[in-house]
N, C-alpha and C positions, 0 to 999 in steps of 0.2 A: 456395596461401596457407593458412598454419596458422588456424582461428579459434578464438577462444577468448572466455567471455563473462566477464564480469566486471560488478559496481554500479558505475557509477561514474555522475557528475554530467554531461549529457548539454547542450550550448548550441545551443537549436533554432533556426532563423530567426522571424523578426518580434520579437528578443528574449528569448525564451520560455525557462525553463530547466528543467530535472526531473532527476530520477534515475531510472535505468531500469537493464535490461542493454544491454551494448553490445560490440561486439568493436574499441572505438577509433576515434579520430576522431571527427570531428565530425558534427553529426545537422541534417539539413533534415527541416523537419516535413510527412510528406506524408499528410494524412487520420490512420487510424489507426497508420500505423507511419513509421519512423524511417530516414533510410537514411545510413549512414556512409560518410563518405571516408576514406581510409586505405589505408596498404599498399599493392597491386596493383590495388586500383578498389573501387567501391563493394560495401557487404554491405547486407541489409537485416534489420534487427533484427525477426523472426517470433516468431508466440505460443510459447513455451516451454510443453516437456508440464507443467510445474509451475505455468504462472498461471492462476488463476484467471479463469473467464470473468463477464461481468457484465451486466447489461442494467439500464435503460437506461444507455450509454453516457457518453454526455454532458451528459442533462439530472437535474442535483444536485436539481432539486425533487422532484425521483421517487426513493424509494424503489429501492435497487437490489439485485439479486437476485446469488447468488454459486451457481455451479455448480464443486465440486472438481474439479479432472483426475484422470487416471487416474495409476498411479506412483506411486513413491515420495514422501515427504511431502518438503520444502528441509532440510536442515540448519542453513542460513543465516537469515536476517533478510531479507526480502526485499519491496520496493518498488517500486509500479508504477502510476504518474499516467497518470490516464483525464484529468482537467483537471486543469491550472494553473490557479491562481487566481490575479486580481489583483491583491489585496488588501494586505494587512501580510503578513508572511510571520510564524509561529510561531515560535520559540527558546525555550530556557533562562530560566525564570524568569517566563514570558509564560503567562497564563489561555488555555487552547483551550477552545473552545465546539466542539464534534461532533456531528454524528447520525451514525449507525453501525450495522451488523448484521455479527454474528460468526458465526462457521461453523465446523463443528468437520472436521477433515481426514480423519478416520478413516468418519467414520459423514455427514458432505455435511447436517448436520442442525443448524438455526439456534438457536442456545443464546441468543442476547440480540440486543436490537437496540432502540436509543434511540428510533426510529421507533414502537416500538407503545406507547410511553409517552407522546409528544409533547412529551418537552421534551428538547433536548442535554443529553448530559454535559457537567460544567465541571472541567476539573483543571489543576493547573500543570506545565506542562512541565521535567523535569529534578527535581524534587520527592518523586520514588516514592510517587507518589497512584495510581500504576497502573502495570501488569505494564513491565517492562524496554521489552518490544517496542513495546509503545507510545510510551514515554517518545521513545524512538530515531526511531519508522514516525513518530509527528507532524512530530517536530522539522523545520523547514526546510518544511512547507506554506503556501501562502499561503489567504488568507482566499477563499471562493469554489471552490475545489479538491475534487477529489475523487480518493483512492488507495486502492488495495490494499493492505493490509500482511499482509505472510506470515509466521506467527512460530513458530520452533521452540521445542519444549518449555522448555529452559534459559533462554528468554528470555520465557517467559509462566508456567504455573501449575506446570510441574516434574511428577515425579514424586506429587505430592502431589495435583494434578487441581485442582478449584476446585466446593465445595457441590454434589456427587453430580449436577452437571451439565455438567461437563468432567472427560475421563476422566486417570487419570495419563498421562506423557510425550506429552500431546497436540500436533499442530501446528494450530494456529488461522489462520482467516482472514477478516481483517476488510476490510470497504470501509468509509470512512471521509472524509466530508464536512466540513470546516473552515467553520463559519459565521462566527466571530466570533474575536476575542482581545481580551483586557484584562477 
């Protein structure tokens, strides 16, 4: 059987939904990974050399740490729910309240992070109050949640970098905690 992975929106059991990578089919949630039906029998969706590792895992009131992989940086936009959250879920036009710590892909080296400030960012979704990839990695979080979003250069600070502390054509990588909306 050919595999192939692809973002696409993933329906876990107990209800649960996320986006993730997937090679099709449907996802039963087992601990940390996902395992699809489809095709010829099940596949199970494993860490790709491009995601990001994270600690702690699961628990959002912790401060979470991002280790680059090794490889090439993604091309793509790229999203990967550690939790779902409960909560309201984020959209177009909707306040997201964040804590957050960014990582730069090249140099594994923490450029910002809401955490060492102690209060979330507040911006509106869909609004270009902040870089493309964000706009897009929020949208569709629910409150309580925490994701990875991976973001290539075209879709974050470009060629141009951001204040001599992100370099040009960077890929960034943010974890991202959804506290609140409205």
């Amino acid at each position: 059987m050919a595999v192939r992975s692809v973002l696409s929106p993933l329906r876990l059991s107990g209800g649960q939904s996320g986006i993730g990578i997937a090679t099709g089919g449907w996802a039963v949630r087992q601990g940390r990974r996902h395992t699809l039906f489809g095709g010829d029998g099940p596949d199970t969706i494993r860490r790709h050399p491009w995601r990001p590792s994270y600690a702690p895992a699961m628990d959002t009131s912790q401060r979470p740490t991002i280790e680059v992989p090794g490889g090439d940086a993604p091309t793509e936009l790229q999203i990967e729910d550690h939790v779902v959250g409960d909560g309201p879920e984020a959209g177009p036009g909707v306040q997201a309240n964040v804590d957050y710590v960014g990582v730069s892909w090249s140099t594994g080296q923490e450029f910002d992070a809401s955490w060492n400030r102690g209060q979330p960012l507040s911006f509106t979704i869909g609004a270009g109050q902040v870089i493309a990839g964000w706009d897009q990695g929020v949208a569709g979080m629910r409150v309580g949640g925490r994701r990875t979003i991976t973001i290539p250069p075209d879709m974050g600070y470009g060629a141009a970098g951001a204040g001599g502390v992100i370099g040009p054509n960077e890929t960034l990588i943010f974890t991202v905690d959804l506290r609140s909306i409205g």
